[in-house]
C-alpha positions as CSV (number, residue, x, y, z in Angstrom):
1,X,0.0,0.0,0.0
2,X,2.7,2.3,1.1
3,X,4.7,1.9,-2.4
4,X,1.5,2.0,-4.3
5,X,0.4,5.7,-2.6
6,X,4.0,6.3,-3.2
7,X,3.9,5.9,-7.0
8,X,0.4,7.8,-6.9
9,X,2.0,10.9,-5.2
10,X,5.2,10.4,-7.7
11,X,2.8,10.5,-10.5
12,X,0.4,13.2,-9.0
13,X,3.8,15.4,-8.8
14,X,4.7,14.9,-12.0
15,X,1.2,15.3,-13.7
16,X,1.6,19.0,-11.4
17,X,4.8,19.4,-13.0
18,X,3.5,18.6,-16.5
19,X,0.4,21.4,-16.1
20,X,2.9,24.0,-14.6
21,X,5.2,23.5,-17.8
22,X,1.7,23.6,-19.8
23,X,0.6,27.0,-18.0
24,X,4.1,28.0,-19.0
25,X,3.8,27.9,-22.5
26,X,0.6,29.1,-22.4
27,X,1.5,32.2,-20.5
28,X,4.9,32.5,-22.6
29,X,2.3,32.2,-25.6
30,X,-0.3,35.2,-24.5
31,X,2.7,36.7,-23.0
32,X,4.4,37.1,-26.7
33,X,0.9,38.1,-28.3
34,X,0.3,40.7,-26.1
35,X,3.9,41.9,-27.1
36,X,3.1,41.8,-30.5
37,X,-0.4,43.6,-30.3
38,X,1.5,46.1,-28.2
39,X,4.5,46.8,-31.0
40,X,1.8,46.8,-33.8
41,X,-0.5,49.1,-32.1
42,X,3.0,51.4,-31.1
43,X,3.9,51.5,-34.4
44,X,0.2,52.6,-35.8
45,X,0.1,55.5,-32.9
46,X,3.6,56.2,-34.4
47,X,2.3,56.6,-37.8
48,X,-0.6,58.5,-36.8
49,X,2.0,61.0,-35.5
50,X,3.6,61.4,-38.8
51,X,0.6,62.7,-39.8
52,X,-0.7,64.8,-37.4
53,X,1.7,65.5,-35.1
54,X,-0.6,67.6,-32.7
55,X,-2.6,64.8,-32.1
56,X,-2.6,65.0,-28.3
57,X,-4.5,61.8,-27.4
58,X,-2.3,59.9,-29.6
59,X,1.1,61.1,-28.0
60,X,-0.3,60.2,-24.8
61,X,-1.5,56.7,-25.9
62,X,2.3,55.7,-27.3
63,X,4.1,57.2,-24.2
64,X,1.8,55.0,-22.1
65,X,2.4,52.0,-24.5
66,X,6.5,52.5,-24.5
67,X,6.6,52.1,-20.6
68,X,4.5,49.8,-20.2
69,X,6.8,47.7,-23.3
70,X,9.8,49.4,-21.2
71,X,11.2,50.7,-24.3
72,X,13.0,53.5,-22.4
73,X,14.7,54.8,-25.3
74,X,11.9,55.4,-27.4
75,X,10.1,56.4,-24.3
76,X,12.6,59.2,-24.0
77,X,12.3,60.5,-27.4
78,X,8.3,60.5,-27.5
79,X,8.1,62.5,-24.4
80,X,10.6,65.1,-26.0
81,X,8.6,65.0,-29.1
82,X,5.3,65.6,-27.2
83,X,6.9,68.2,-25.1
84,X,8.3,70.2,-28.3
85,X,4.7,70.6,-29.6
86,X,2.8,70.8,-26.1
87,X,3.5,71.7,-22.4
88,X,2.9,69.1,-19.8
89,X,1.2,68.4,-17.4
90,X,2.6,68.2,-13.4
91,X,1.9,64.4,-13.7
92,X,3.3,63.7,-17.0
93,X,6.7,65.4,-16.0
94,X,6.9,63.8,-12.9
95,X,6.7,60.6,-14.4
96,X,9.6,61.5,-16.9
97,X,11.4,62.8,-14.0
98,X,11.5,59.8,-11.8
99,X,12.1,57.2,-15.1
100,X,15.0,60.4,-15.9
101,X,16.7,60.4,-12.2
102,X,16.7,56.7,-12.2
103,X,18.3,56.1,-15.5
104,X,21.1,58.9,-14.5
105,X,21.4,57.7,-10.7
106,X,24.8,56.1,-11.0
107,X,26.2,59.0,-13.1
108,X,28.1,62.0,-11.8
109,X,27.0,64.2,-14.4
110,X,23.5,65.2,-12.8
111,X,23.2,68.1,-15.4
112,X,20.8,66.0,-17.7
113,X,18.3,65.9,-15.5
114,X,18.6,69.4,-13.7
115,X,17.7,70.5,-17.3
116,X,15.1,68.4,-17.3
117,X,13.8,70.1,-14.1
118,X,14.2,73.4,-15.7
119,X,12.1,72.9,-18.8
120,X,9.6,71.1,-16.3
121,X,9.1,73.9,-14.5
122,X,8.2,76.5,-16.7
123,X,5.5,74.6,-18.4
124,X,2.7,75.9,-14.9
125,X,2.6,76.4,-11.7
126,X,3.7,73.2,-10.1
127,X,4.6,73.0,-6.0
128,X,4.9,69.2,-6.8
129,X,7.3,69.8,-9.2
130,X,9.3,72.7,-7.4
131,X,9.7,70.2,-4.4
132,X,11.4,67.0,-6.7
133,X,13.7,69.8,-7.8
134,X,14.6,71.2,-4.3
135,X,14.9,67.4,-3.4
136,X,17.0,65.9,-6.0
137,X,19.0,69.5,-5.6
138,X,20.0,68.5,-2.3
139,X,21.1,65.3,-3.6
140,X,24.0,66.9,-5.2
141,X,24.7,69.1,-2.3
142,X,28.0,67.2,-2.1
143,X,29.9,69.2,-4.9
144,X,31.3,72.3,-5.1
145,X,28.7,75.2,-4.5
146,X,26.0,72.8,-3.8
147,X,24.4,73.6,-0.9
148,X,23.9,77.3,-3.0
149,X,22.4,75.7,-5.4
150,X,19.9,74.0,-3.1
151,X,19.3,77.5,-2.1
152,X,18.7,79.4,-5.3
153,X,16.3,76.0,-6.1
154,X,14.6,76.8,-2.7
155,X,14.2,80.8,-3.2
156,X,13.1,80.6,-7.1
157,X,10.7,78.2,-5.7
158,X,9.0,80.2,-3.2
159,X,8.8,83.1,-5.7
160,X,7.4,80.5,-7.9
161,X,4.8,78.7,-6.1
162,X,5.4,80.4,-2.7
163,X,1.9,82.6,-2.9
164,X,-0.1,79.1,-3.5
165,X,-3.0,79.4,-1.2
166,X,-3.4,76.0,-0.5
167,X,0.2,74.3,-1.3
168,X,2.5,77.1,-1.0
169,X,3.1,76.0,2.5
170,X,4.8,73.1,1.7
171,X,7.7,74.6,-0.2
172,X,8.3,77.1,2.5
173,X,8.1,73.5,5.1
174,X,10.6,72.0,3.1
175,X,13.3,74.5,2.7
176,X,13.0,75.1,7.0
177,X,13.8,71.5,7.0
178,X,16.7,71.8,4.8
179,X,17.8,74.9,6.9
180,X,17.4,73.1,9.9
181,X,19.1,70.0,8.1
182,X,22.1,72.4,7.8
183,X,21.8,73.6,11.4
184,X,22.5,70.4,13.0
185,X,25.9,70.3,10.9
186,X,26.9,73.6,12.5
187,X,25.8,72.8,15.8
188,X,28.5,72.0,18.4
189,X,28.7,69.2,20.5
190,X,26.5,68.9,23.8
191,X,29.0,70.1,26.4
192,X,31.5,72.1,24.5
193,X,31.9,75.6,23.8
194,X,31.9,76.9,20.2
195,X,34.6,78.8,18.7
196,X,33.9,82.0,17.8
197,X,34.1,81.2,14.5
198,X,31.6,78.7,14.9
199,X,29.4,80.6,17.0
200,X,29.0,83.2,14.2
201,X,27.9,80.1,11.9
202,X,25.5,78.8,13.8
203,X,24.6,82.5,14.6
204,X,24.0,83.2,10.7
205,X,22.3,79.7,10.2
206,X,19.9,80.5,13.2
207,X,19.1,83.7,11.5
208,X,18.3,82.3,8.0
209,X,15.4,80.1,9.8
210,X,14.2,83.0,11.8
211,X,13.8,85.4,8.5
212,X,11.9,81.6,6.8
213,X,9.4,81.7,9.5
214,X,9.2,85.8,9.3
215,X,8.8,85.8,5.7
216,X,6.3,83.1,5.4
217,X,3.9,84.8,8.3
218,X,3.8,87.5,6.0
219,X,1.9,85.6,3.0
220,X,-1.8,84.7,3.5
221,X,-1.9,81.2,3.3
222,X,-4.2,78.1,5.2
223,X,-3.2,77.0,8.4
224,X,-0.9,79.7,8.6
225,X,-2.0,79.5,12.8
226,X,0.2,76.5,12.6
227,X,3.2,78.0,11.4
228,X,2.6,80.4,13.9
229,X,2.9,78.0,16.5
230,X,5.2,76.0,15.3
231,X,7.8,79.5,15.3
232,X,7.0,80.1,18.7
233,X,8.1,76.5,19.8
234,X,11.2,77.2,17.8
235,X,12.3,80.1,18.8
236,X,14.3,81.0,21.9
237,X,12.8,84.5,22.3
238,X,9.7,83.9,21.0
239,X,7.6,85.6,18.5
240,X,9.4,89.3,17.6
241,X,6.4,91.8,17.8
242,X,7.8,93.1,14.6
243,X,6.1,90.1,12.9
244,X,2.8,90.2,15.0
245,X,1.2,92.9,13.0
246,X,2.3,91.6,9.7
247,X,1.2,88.5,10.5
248,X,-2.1,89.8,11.7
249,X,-2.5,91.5,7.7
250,X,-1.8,88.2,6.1
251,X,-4.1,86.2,8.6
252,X,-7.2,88.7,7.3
253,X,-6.1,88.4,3.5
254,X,-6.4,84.5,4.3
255,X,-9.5,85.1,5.4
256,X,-10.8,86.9,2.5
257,X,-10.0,84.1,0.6
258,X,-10.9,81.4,2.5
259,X,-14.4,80.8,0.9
260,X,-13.1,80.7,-2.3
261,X,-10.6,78.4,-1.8
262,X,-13.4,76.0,0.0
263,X,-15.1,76.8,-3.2
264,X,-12.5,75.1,-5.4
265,X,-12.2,72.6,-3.3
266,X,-15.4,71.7,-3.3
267,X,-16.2,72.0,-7.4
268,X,-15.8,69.7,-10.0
269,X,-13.8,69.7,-12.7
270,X,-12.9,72.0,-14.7
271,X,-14.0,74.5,-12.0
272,X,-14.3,77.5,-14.6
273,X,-16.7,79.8,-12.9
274,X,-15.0,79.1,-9.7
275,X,-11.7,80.3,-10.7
276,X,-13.0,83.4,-12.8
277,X,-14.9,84.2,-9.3
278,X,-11.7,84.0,-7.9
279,X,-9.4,85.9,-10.9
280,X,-12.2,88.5,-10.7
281,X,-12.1,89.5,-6.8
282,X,-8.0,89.4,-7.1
283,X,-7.7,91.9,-10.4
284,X,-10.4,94.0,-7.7
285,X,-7.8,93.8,-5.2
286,X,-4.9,94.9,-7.5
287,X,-2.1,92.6,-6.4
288,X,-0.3,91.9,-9.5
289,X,1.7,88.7,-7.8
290,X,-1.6,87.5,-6.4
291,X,-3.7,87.7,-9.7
292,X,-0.5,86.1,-11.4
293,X,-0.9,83.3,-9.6
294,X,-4.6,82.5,-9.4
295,X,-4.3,82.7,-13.8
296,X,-2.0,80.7,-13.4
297,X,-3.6,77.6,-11.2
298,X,-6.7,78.5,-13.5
299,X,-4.8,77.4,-16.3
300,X,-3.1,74.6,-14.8
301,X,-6.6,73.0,-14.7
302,X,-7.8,74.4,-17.4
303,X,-5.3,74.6,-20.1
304,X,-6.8,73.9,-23.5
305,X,-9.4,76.8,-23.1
306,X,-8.4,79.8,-25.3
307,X,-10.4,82.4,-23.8
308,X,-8.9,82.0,-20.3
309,X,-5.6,82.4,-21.8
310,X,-6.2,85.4,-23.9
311,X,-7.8,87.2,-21.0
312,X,-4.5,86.0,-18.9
313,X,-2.3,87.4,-22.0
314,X,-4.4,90.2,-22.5
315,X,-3.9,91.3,-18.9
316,X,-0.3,90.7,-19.1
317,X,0.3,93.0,-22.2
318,X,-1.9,96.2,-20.6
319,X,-1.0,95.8,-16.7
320,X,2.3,93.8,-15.9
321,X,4.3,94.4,-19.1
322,X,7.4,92.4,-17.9
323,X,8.8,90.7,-20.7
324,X,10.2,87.2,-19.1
325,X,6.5,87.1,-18.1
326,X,4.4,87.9,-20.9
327,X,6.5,86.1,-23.3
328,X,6.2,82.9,-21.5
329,X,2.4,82.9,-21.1
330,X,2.1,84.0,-25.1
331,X,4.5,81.3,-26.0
332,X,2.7,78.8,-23.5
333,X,-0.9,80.0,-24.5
334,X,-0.2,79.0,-28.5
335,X,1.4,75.7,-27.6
336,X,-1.3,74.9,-25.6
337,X,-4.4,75.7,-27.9
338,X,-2.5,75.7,-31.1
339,X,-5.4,75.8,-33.2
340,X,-6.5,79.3,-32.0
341,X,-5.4,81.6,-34.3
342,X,-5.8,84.7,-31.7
343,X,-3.3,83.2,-29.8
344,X,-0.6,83.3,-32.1
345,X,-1.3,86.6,-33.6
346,X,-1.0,88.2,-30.2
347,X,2.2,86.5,-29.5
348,X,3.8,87.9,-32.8
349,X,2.4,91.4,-31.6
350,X,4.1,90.6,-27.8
351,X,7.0,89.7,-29.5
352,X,6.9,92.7,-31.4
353,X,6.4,94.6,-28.6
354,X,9.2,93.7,-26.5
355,X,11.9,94.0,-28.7
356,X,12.6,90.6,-29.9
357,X,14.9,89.6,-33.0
358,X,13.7,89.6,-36.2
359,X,14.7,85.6,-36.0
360,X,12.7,84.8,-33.4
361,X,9.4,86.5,-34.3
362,X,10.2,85.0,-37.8
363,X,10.6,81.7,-36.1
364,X,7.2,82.5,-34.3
365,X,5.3,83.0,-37.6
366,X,6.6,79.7,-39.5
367,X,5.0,77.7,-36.3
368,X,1.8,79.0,-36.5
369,X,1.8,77.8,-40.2
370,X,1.8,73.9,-39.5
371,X,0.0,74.8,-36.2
372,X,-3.2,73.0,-37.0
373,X,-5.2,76.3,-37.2
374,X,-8.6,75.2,-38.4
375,X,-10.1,77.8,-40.9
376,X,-8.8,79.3,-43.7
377,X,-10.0,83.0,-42.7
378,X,-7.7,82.3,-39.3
379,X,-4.0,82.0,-42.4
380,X,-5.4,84.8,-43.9
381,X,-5.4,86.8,-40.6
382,X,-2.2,85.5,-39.2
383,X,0.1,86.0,-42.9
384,X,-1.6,89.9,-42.2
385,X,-0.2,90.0,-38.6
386,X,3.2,89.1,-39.4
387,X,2.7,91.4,-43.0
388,X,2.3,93.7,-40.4
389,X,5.0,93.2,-38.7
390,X,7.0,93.6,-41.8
391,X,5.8,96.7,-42.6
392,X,6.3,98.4,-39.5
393,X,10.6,97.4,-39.9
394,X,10.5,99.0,-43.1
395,X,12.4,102.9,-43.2
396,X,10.4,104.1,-46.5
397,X,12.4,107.0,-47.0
398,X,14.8,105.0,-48.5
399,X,14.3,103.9,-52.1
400,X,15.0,100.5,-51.6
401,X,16.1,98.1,-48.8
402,X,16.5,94.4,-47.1
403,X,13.6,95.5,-44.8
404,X,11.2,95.9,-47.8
405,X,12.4,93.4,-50.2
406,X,11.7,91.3,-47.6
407,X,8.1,92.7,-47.3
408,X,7.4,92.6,-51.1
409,X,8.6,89.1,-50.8
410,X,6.3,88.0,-48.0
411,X,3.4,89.5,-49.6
412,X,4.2,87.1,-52.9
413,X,4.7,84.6,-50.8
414,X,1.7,84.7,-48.5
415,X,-0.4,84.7,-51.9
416,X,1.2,81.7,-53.0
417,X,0.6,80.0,-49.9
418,X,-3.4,80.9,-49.4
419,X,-4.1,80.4,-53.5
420,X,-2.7,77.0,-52.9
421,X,-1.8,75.5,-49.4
422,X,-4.4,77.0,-47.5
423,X,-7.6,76.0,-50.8
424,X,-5.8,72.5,-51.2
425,X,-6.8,72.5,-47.3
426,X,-10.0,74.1,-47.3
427,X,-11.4,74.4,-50.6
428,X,-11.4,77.9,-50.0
429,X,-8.9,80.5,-49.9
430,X,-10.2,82.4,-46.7
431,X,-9.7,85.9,-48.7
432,X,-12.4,86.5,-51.3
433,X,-12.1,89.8,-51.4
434,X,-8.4,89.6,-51.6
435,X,-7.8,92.5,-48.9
436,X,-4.0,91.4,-48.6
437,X,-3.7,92.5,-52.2
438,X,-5.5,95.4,-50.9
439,X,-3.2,96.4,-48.5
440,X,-0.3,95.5,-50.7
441,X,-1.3,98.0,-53.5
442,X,-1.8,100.8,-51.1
443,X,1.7,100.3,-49.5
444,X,2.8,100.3,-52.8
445,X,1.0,103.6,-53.8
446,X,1.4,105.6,-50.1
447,X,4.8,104.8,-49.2
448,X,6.6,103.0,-52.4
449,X,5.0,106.0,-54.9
450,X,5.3,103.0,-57.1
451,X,1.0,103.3,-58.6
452,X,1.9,100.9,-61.3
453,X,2.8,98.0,-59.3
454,X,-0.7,98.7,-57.3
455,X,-2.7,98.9,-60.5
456,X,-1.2,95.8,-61.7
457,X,-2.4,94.6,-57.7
458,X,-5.6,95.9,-58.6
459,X,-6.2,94.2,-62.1
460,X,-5.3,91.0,-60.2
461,X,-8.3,91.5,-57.6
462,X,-11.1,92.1,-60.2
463,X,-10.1,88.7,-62.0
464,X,-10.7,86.9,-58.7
465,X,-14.5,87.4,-59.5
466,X,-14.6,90.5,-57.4
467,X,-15.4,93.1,-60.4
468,X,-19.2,92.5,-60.0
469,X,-18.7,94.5,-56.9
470,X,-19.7,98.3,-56.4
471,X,-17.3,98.5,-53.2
472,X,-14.5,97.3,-55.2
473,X,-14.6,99.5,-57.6
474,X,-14.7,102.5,-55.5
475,X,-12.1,101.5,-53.7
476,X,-10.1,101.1,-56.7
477,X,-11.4,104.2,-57.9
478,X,-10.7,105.7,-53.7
479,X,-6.7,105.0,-54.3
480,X,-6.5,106.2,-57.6
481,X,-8.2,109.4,-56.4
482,X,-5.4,109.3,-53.3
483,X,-2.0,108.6,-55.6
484,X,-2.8,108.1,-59.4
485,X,-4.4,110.4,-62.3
486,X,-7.2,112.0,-63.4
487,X,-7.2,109.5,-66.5
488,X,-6.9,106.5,-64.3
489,X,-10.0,107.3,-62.0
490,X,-12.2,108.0,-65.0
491,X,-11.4,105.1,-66.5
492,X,-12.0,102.9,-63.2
493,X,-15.6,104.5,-63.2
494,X,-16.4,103.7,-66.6
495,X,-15.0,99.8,-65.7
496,X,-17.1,100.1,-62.6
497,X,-20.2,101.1,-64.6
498,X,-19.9,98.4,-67.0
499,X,-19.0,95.8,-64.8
500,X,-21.1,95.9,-61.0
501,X,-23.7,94.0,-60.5
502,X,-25.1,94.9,-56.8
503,X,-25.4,98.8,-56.7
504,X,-25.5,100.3,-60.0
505,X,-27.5,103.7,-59.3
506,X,-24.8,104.2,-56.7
507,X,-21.4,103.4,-59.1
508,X,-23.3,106.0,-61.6
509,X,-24.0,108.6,-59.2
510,X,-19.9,108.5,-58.2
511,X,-19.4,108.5,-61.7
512,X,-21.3,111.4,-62.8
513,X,-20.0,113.0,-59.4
514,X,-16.7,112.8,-60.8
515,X,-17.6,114.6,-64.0
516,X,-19.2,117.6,-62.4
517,X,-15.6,118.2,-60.6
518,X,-13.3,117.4,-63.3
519,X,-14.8,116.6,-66.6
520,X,-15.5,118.6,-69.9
521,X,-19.0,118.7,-71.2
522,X,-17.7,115.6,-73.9
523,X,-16.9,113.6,-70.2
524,X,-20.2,114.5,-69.3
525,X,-21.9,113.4,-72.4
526,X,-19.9,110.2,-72.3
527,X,-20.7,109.5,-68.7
528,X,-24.4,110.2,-69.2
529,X,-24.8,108.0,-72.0
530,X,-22.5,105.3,-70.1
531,X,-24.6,105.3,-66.9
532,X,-28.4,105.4,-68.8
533,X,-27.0,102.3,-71.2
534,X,-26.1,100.5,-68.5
535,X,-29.2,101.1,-66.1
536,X,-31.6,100.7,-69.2
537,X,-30.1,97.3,-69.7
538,X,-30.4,96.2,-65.8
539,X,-34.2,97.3,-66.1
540,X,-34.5,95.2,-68.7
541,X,-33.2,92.1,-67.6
542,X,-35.5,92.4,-64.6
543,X,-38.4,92.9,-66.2
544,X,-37.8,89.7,-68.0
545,X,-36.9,88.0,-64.7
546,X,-40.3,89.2,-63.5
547,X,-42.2,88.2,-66.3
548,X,-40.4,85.0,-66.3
549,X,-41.4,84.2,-62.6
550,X,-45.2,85.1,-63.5
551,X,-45.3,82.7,-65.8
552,X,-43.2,79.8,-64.0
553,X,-45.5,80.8,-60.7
C-alpha cells in the first residue's frame, strides 16, 4: 500500500509538473501576443504621428504603451517630441522625471536631469514639481557650490509657487527643513563651547530660519495659525512683535480668501466659474503677484481653453508688461491651444512689442503655419499680422532696402501659400475679397509711390470674381483718387459702370459726381450715356426676370 500511494504521489507530482510547464507555454504564448499587439498598435500611434503631429490623445497613448513595453529609449524620445509641440502636465513630468533620475542615478554628471527640471518647471505652476527639484538638488549638495544651489532652487521656488493658497506652504516647510538639516551640521557638540568662528555660523544659520518663519507669516496662506505656532516652539525669544502685525494682515487676507478656496475645493472639474470668481475678486484687489498666480492655477486645470488664456495674456500685455512674463504665457498660451489663431497673432504682436529679433518673431510666424489652425480666414489673418510686422521694420524714405524686399517678398509669398496651401486644405482661400492684395497695392501707392505696381495689384483682384462689386470698384477708384491720375480714376468709373452688378444707381451717381468736378462737357456726355446704357439694360433684364417668374408661378 505504502509503495502503491508512493507511486500515486510520484505520478500526481509529475502530472503538477506537467500542467505548470503547460501554464508556461501558455502564459509565454499570451505573454508574446500581447507583445506583439503592443509593438503593432505602437507602431500605428507612431504613424498616426507622422501625420498629425498635434494629435494629443495619440502622443499620450504611445508614451503609455513604450513604458508599459519598457522601451525607455523610445520612451525618452516620445516624451521630447510631445513636449516640443505641447507643455505638460505636473503628472506627466513627474513621471519622466522619476524614469529620468533613475536612468542617471549612478552618473556624476547630474546636469541631464537638472535640465530636465528646468524645462519642467516653466511649463505651470507646479509646488509638486518645485519640491522633486529642491529634493534631487539637495542630492548633489555634495559638490562644489552645492548647498547654493539648493538655495537658489529653494528661493526661485517660493517666488514661484510660494503665494499658492493652499500648497505654497509646503515649499516654505521644506526648505526650513533643509535649513534646519544644515543647522544640525553647524551645531556644536553637547557640552563644548563653540569657537567664535563657529558661533558666528551657527549665529548666521539660526538667522536664515528666523527670516523663513518671518517671511512666510507675511503671505496669507491656510493654516498659517500652525506655522505660527510651530515658530514660537522654535524660537528661543519667541515671537518678535515686529512680525505680529504683519502677521495679523496676512491672517485677514487669508481670510478673504478662504471661501473661495473652499469653493474650489469643493467644485468639480474644470472649475471655470470658480476660478474666474476668484481671478475677478484678485484683479479687484490689484495685487499683481496674487492675480498672477490665481491665472496661473486656473490654467493649470484648465489649459486647452483659449479664452482663459487670452484674457490671462491680455492682462499681461496692458498691466504687468514684464517681458520674461508675458512672453512665456504668449509662448505657453499658442502651444497649448494651437489651433487658436488669436493666440498666435497676439504673440507675434508681444514679441513685437518687446523687442525681440527679427529671427525669433520669424521663427514665431513659421510655427503657427503647421500649427493646426482650423479655418482658412484664421491664415489669412495671421500671414496679415506678421505682414504687419513687416511693414512696420521697413524705413520708406529709402528707395530700396533688405527691410522691404523682404516685405514685397512675404506678400508674394503669403499669396502663393493661401491660393494653394491653405484652398488644397480648405477648398477655399479664406480671402475672397483679396484684402492682402489690398493692403499690398496701397503700401505700394502711399509709401513705395510705385502706382503701377498697385494697378497691376488691382487688375489681379477684379479677375478673382470680385469686379461685380460696387465696393471694389470704389475703392479702386478711392486709391487712384489718393495717388494716381485723373485718366486712371475716370477710367475705373467707366469699368465700374460696365461691370457691377449689386449697386449700379450708386457706381453711376460717383461717376457722374466725378464729372461735375473734373470733366468737360464731352466727359459729361460720355458719362451720361454710359450710366443710362447701363441702367436701361439692368431694367431690362428684370423685367424679364419678372415676367419669367409670372409665368413659372
Amino acid at each position: 500500500m505504502e509503495e502503491e500511494d508512493a507511486g500515486m504521489e510520484e505520478r500526481e507530482m509529475q502530472s503538477d509538473e506537467e500542467d505548470e510547464e503547460g501554464m508556461g507555454e501558455e502564459n509565454t504564448d499570451d505573454s508574446s501576443e500581447d507583445e506583439k499587439e503592443n509593438e503593432a498598435e505602437i507602431q500605428r500611434l507612431e504613424e498616426q504621428l507622422s501625420i498629425n503631429a498635434f494629435d494629443y490623445n495619440c502622443h499620450m497613448g504611445l508614451i503609455k504603451l513604450l513604458k508599459q513595453e519598457g522601451e525607455l529609449l523610445r520612451l525618452q524620445k516620445a516624451r521630447q517630441k510631445m513636449s516640443e509641440l505641447f507643455p505638460l502636465t505636473e503628472d506627466i513630468w513627474l513621471d519622466w522625471l522619476k524614469d529620468e533620475i533613475c536612468l542617471n542615478e549612478d552618473k556624476s554628471n547630474r546636469e541631464t536631469v537638472y535640465e530636465l527640471f528646468e524645462r519642467a518647471v516653466k511649463d505651470y505652476i507646479c509646488p509638486e514639481i518645485w519640491l522633486e527639484y529642491a529634493q534631487y538638488s539637495i542630492g548633489g549638495m555634495g559638490s562644489p557650490g552645492g548647498i547654493d544651489k539648493v538655495r537658489c532652487i529653494f528661493e526661485r521656488a517660493v517666488t514661484a509657487v510660494g503665494l499658492h493658497m493652499t500648497k505654497g506652504q509646503l515649499v516654505w516647510e521644506a526648505y526650513r527643513e533643509f535649513e534646519n538639516a544644515i543647522l544640525s551640521t553647524v551645531q556644536p557638540p553637547p557640552g563644548r563651547i563653540p569657537s567664535r568662528e563657529e558661533q558666528e555660523m551657527l549665529n548666521t544659520q539660526l538667522e536664515r530660519i528666523h527670516k523663513l518663519f518671518r517671511r512666510q507669516l507675511t503671505v496669507p496662506l491656510m493654516d498659517m495659525e500652525a506655522t505660527y505656532e510651530e515658530y514660537e516652539d522654535w524660537s528661543d525669544q519667541g515671537v518678535s512683535e515686529l512680525v505680529v502685525p504683519q502677521y495679523s494682515k496676512a491672517m485677514q487676507e487669508m481670510e478673504k480668501r478662504k471661501s473661495l478656496e473652499k469653493s474650489l475645493l469643493i467644485a468639480e472639474p474644470p472649475k471655470m466659474s470658480e476660478y474666474q470668481s476668484y481671478i475677478d475678486f484678485e484683479r479687484k484687489e490689484g495685487d499683481p503677484a496674487r492675480i498672477l498666480i490665481i491665472f496661473e492655477r486656473a490654467l493649470a486645470e484648465n489649459c486647452l481653453v483659449p479664452d482663459l488664456w487670452a484674457k490671462y495674456t491680455s492682462y499681461l500685455d496692458r498691466q504687468l508688461k514684464i517681458k520674461e512674463v508675458v512672453l512665456s504665457a504668449h509662448e505657453r498660451a499658442a502651444r497649448n491651444c494651437h489651433w487658436t489663431m488669436g493666440l498666435w497673432k497676439s504673440y507675434l504682436q508681444a514679441l513685437e512689442r518687446h523687442g525681440a529679433d527679427h529671427q525669433t518673431v520669424s521663427d514665431v510666424f513659421e510655427k503657427s503655419l503647421i500649427a493646426a489652425i482650423i479655418k482658412a480666414t484664421d491664415y489669412v489673418e495671421i500671414w496679415q499680422a506678421f505682414l504687419d510686422y513687416l511693414r512696420r521694420r521697413v524705413d520708406f524714405s529709402k528707395e530700396s532696402s533688405q527691410e522691404l524686399e523682404e516685405l514685397r517678398g512675404a506678400f508674394s509669398r503669403s499669396l502663393e501659400y493661401i491660393n494653394q496651401d491653405v484652398e488644397e486644405r480648405f477648398g477655399e482661400n479664406g480671402d475672397p475679397s483679396c484684402m492682402i492684395m489690398q493692403i499690398w497695392a496701397r503700401i505700394e501707392a502711399l509709401h513705395c509711390k510705385n502706382i503701377q505696381k498697385a494697378r497691376e495689384l488691382w487688375d489681379s483682384i477684379m479677375t478673382k470674381g470680385n469686379a461685380k462689386y460696387a465696393n471694389m470698384w470704389l475703392e479702386y477708384f478711392n486709391l487712384e483718387r489718393s495717388y494716381g491720375d485723373t485718366v486712371h480714376c475716370r477710367k475705373a468709373l467707366h469699368r465700374a459702370v460696365q461691370c457691377s452688378s449689386d449697386y449700379p444707381e450708386h457706381v453711376c451717381e460717383v461717376l457722374l459726381t466725378f464729372e461735375r468736378v473734373e470733366g468737360s462737357l464731352e466727359d459729361w456726355d460720355l458719362a451720361v450715356q454710359k450710366t443710362e446704357t447701363h441702367l436701361n439694360r439692368l431694367n431690362e433684364q428684370g423685367a424679364k426676370v419678372r415676367i419669367f417668374l409670372r409665368t413659372v408661378l
